[in-house]
Each structure stands twice: as structure tokens, then as C-alpha cells.
N, C-alpha and C positions, 0 to 999 in steps of 0.2 A: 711215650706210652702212658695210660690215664693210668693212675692207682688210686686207692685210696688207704687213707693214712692208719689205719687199723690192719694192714698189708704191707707195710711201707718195710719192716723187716725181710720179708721175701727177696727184696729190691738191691740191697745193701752193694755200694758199689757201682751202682746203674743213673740213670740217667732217667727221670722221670718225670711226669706232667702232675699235678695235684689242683681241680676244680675246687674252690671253698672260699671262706670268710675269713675277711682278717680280723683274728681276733682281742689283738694289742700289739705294741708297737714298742721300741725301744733305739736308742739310735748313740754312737760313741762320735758321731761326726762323719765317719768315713763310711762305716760299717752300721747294716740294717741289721735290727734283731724282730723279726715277725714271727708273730704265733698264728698258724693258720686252723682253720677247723674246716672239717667237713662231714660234719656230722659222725663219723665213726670214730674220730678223735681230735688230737690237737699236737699239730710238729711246730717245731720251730725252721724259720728259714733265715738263713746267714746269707745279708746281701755284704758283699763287698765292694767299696767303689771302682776301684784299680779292676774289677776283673768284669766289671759290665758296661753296659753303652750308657754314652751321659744321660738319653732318654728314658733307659730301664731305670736308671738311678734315681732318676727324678720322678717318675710315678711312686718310687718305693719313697720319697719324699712327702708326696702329694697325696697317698693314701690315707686313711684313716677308717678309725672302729667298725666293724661289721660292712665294708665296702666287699663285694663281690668279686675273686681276685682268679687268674691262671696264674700258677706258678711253676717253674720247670727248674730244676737241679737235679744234683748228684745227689746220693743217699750217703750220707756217711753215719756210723756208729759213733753214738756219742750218748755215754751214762747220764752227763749233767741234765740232758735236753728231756721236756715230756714224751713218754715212749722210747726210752733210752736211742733216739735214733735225729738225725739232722737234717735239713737240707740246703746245700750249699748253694743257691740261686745262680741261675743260668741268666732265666729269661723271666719277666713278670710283667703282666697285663691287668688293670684295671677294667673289668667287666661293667660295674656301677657304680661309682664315688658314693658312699653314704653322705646322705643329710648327717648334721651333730647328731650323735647316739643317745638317749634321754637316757641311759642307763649305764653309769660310769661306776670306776670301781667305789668311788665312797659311796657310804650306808645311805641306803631308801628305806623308808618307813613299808611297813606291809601292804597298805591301803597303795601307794604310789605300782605298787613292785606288782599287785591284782589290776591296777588299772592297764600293764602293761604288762599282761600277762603272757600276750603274743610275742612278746622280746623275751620278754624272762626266764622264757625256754633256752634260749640259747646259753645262759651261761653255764658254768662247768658243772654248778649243784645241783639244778632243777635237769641236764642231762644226766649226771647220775643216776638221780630219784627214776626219771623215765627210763632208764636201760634195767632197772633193778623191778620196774613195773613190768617192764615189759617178759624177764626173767620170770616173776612168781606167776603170770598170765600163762605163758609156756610150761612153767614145769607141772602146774598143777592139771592141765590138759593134756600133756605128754604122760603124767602119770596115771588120768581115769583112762585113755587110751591103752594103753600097757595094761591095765585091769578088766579089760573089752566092755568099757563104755562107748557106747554111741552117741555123739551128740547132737542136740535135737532143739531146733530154734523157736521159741515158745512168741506167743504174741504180745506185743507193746500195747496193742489197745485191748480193754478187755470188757466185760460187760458187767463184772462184779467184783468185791474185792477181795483179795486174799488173807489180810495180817487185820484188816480192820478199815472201817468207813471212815474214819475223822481224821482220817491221813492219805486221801487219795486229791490227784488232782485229776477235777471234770473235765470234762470238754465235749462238743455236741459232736454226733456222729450220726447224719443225714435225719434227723428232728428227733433223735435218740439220745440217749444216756450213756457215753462210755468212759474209758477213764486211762488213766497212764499204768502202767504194770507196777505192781509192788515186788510180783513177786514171779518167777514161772512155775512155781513150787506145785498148783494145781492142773496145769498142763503137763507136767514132768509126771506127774501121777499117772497119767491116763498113755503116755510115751511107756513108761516100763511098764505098763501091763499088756502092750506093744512087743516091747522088747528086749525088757528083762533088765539091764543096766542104760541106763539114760543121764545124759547132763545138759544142761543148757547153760548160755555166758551172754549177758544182755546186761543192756542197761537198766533199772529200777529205779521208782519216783516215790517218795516218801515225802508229802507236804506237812514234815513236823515243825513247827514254830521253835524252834530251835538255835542256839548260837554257838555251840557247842564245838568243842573242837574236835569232836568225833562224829557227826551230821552234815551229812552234805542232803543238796534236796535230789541230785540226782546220783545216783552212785552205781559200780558194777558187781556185777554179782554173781557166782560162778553156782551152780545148782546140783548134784549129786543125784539122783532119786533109784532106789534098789527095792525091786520085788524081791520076796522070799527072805527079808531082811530085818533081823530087830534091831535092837536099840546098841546092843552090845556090839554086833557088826558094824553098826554107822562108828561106833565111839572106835572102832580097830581101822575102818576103814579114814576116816579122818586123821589118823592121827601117822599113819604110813602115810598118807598123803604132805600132812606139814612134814614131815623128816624127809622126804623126797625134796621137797620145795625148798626146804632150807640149807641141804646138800646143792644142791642145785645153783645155790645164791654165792655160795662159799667156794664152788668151781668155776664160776663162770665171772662173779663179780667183786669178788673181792676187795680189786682196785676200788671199784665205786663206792662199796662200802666205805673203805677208808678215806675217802678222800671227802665223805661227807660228815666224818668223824664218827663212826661206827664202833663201840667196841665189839669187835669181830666174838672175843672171846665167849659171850654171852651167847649168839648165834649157835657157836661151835661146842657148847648145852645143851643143845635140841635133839635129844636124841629120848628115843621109845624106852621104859613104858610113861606114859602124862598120867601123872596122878586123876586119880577118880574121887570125886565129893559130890557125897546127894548133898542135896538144897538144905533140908533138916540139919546137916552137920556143917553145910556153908554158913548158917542163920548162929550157930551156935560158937562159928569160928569170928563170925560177922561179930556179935556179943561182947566176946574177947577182947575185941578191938576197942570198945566203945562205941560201937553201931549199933542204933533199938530199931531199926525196920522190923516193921510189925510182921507176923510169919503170915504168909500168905500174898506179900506183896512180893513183886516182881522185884530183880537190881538193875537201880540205876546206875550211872557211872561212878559213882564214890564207893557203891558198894562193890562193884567190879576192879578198882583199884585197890584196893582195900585186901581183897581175899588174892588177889594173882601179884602183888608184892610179895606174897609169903612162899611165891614157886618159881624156880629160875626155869622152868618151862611151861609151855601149855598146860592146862588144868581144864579138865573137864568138869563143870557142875549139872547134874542130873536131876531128872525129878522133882522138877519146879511144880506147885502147886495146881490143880487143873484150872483153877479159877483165873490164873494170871497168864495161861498161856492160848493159844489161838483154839478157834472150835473141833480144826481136825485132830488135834495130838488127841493119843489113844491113852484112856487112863491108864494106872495102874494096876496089876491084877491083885495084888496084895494089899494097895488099899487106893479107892479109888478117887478120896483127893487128892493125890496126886494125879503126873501125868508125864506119861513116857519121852519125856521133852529133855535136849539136851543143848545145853552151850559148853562152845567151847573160850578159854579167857586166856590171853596173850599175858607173858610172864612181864616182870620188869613195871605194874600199873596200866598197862594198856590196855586191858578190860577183853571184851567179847570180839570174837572175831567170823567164829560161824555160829548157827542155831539147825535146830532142826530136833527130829525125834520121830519117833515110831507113829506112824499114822494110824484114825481107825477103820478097820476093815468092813467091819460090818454097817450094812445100812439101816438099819432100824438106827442105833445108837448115836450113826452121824446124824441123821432125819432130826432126832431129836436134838442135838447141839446145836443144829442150822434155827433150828426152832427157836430155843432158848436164847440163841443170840439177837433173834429178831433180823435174820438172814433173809432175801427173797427166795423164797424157793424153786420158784420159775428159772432164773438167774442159776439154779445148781444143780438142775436134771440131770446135766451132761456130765457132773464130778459126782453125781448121787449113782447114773448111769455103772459107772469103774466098780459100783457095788450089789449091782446084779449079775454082771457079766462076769462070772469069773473070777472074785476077788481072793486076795492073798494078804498077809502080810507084808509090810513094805513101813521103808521108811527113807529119810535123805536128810539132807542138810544144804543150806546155804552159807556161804563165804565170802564178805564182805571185804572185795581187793583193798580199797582204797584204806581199811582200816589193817589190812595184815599188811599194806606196803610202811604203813606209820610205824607201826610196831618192827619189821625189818629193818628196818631205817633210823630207827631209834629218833624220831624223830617227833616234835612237839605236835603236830598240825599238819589234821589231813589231807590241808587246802594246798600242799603241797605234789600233794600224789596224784592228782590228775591233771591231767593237758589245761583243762577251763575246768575249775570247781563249779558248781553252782550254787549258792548258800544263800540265807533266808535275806540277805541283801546284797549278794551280788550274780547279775545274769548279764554283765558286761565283761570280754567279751566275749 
């Protein structure tokens, strides 16, 4: 019977087959100690010599690190083993002998560890990190579903830019100009006036000359966008969203967490209401600290570590200046350098994790910010279009996985959180 080992308690007492990789080895002479993996986990298998053919015995010999292996025993219950559970070897078959494994347990430098990044995946840590990816990917889609969002796949090529020109990458499109998405944030607009709650989940390309260990050049990004919606709803609706997601991490992964040395307890903080700070009183906390960022200018990552050290959870800052934020956020109504623009900042120094804010309605006022930006306007009929037809209030936010998986994960670098990074020097492989 085939099982897999994330199953393998179901079995207890039975006689089973298990497909996978072997993934170390241990030997007392007589007796094999194999750790197998098959992607849903990792058992241990107890060959004995006395109870198998001299043949089975001598593959369980001849095997070595990530060789491609059947293996067939009895399940037995056992606390000491990973997955509190064993398997006693029947039968074991050699599928593919590995070549020598270039990835053994002493320390690899990072550069070696990104060159082999297709191996890298398999060991126990970088499985973690992707099972905890794959967790915040689902809960936070499980929850805009649950809120009757529809989701809606916005386009990778596009004709203009959304977050700004000096961070797009070109590319020709049949002797034309188009470019890699920044953002879906302007297709998402034009979907909920469609259909009222909309999100999209795509990949996004930001060509920032950056080295940063919060910059990737490509990264995912989960998108929100709500008609009939201000600024104060997005900050409610975001913020039930992380407390779902992080429930969600503390149900389902806990192991993972701890095994990549997680302190759970910080996690198990996340709970509603996330403090509220306009920008004005971020500048003046910023201050405090010994920060002179001149008011008016955006925060970089120092200034984002700086203000979210001071909150053992999410922090919302609000009302960022109009000058420093994109042409759609809709000013303020009480004073209109501002702008109805909101980020959200991961507790513990992690900095920003979504943005977004209340968009403007009216087209006269966006006409003119397309203007002032020195926008093409040909290029924005179709987004200027959302402001004849019909328009509303509306607003959304974007959420940057690979920076809320760093921050779940307590972990240093985001080159971690995806399958293949892509970073301003690495596109191998």
C-alpha cells in the first residue's frame, strides 16, 4: 500500500510502501538507520540485517544522500523518531543511486547555497520556510474568499506604469513599448467597479538597483481592491486579514515554525486592535529616536525599523504626505498635503509589509495628478475611463508575500522565501 509519510500515523501497525529520497544515513554495522523524505515529511527507516535478504541489505549499504529509494515496512510507534512514528524495513529498492550530493551537512556559505538553489530546497529549513509560504498564500485567500471577494487575474504586460517609471523593466511588444507589471492595483480598480470586491495574486517586477535585504527584483503580491470603501475599512479590513493569517500559521505550522527557531510566542501577539499612527506623529516618534528625516520624505528601511521595534505587532502608519506617495492616492480632505495613503509595518524591525490607501474618485483631480506627474495620457484613458462611468469611492491595498513570509519566519533575508529569488545579481537558477 503507497502512503505518504505525513499519513504514516493512519497506518500504525501495517505494512506499507513509502516512494522518496533518502535523506541521511546512519549505520551500527548490522542495523540501517535511513531518514527518508517524501516531500510531506521525513521517517526514519530501521533496516536490520538478520531480518532481510543479503541483497536488500546491501543496497541499504550502497545507497547514499538524496538517491531515489522504495521502501516497504511495518509502521511502528516510536516518540524518539521524526514524526513520532518508524518504519521497520521489509523491502528497499534503489530507484536512482545519486551522484555525491554537493550539499552536505557542514556550513555552505550563502553564495554557494543560491548557486544551488534547486538542491537547497530539499533540506529540512528551506521546506519549512515553503510549507509556511505556502500557509500565508492560502490563508490570506481563504480569508478575502470568506469576505466575498472575487479573484481576478490582472495582466503581466502592461502599457504604462503604475508605482512610477524609473523602476519598470521594458521589453518590445510587436515594435511597441510595454513593460513587466508593478503592480495589478490599476486593473483591480477597473475589476471592482465590475464587481464590488476584487483581488488579484501575481507576480510583480520592480527594477530597483537595490541590495537590500528586503528587495527582490521579482516578487508576489496579493492585491485587495474595495469599492464603496475608505481608508478606515481597508485599515479594518487588513488588519482581520493578518490575524486570520497568523492564526492560521499557529494551526497548521507550528512544527515548522519551531524547527526553523521561531519564537512562536511573538506570533501568538498578533492579535486586533494594531495601533494607528499618522505620519505627522511617526516623524515626531522617528525624532525621538534620533532620526532627522526631513518631513515630507517618504521611510526608508531604517526609518521602518526604527518606528515597528517600538510595537510587538503590526502598526499601521497613515497619511503619508501627498508629495511622496503615487499620483492616484486621494488627498486628504482636512488638509490636502496629505494623502489618504496607508502602510502597514511588521512588529519586531521588519518594516512595511502592505501599502495602499484610498484612491481618487473624481477625474478632473486625477487628470490633473496624471499631468503633474508628466504621465502619458493616451496610456490612462482606460483608468481615467473608471471616472466617467460610474465612479465611487474605493480603495485597496497590496501585500508583499515574500516580506510578511521574512517577518513570520523571523528570519534575516527574504532570499529565503521564495523557490528562486531574483536579486539585482542573481537570475541563476
Amino acid at each position: 500500500m503507497d502512503v505518504t509519510i505525513d499519513k504514516i500515523g493512519e497506518y500504525e501497525g501495517q505494512s506499507v510502501r513509502i516512494k522518496g529520497w533518502l535523506y541521511n544515513k546512519r549505520s551500527s554495522g548490522k542495523i540501517f538507520f535511513l531518514q527518508i523524505r517524501d516531500g510531506s515529511g521525513i521517517i526514519q527507516a530501521v533496516g536490520v540485517k538478520s531480518q532481510l535478504s543479503p541483497e536488500c541489505f546491501e543496497k541499504m549499504q550502497k545507497v547514499v544522500q538524496e538517491s531515489s529509494v522504495i521502501v516497504s515496512g511495518r509502521v511502528k510507534k516510536d516518540e524518539r523518531s521524526p514524526g513520532g512514528y518508524e518504519l521497520s524495513v521489509e523491502n528497499f529498492d534503489i530507484i536512482h543511486l545519486s551522484e555525491p550530493y554537493p550539499i552536505s551537512p557542514k556550513e555552505h556559505g550563502v553564495d554557494f547555497l543560491m548557486e544551488h538553489r534547486h538542491l537547497w530546497l530539499r533540506s529540512s529549513r528551506q521546506h519549512a520556510i515553503m510549507k509556511i509560504r505556502n500557509t500565508v498564500i492560502r490563508a490570506c485567500e481563504d480569508f478575502l474568499r470568506q469576505e466575498g471577494f472575487l479573484r481576478m487575474d490582472t495582466p503581466i504586460l502592461t502599457p504604462a506604469a503604475c508605482e512610477g517609471t524609473t523602476t519598470l523593466f521594458e521589453t518590445d511588444y510587436f515594435d511597441k513599448k510595454a513593460y513587466l507589471s508593478q503592480s495589478g492595483q490599476l486593473y483591480n480598480e477597473a475589476n471592482c467597479m465590475a464587481f464590488g470586491k476584487v483581488y488579484s495574486f501575481g507576480p510583480t517586477f520592480r527594477a530597483e538597483k537595490s541590495k537590500t535585504r528586503r528587495h527582490l527584483m521579482e516578487f508576489w503580491m496579493l492585491e485587495p481592491e474595495i469599492a464603496f470603501a475608505t481608508i478606515d475599512d481597508l485599515m479594518e479590513l487588513e488588519e482581520n486579514m493578518i490575524v486570520y493569517m497568523v492564526s492560521r500559521l499557529l494551526e497548521l505550522n507550528k512544527a515548522d515554525l519551531k524547527s526553523i527557531g521561531r519564537d512562536i510566542s511573538k506570533l501568538e501577539a498578533i492579535k486586533a486592535p494594531f495601533p494607528r499612527l499618522c505620519y505627522n506623529d511617526a516623524i515626531k516618534l522617528l525624532r525621538s529616536k534620533g532620526n532627522e528625516l526631513p518631513w515630507g520624505e517618504d521611510f526608508g528601511a531604517d526609518e521602518e525599523s526604527i518606528l515597528s521595534l517600538n510595537f510587538d505587532k503590526p502598526v499601521f502608519v497613515h497619511r503619508y504626505p501627498a508629495k511622496c506617495k503615487a499620483f492616484y492616492m486621494k488627498p486628504d480632505s482636512e488638509d490636502p498635503n496629505l494623502s489618504l495613503s496607508v502602510d502597514m509595518l511588521a512588529p519586531e524591525g521588519y518594516g512595511e509589509i502592505t501599502g495602499g490607501g484610498q484612491r481618487i474618485e473624481d477625474y478632473e483631480e486625477l487628470l490633473k495628478r496624471i499631468e503633474e506627474h508628466k504621465l502619458p495620457k493616451d496610456a490612462y484613458e482606460w483608468y481615467l475611463d473608471l471616472r466617467r462611468y460610474g465612479s465611487v469611492p474605493h480603495s485597496g491595498f497590496g501585500i508583499g508575500i515574500e516580506r510578511t513570509i521574512t517577518w513570520v519566519c523571523g528570519i534575516e533575508h527574504l532570499r529565503e522565501t521564495i523557490p528562486y529569488p531574483r536579486m539585482l545579481t542573481r537570475l541563476y537558477p
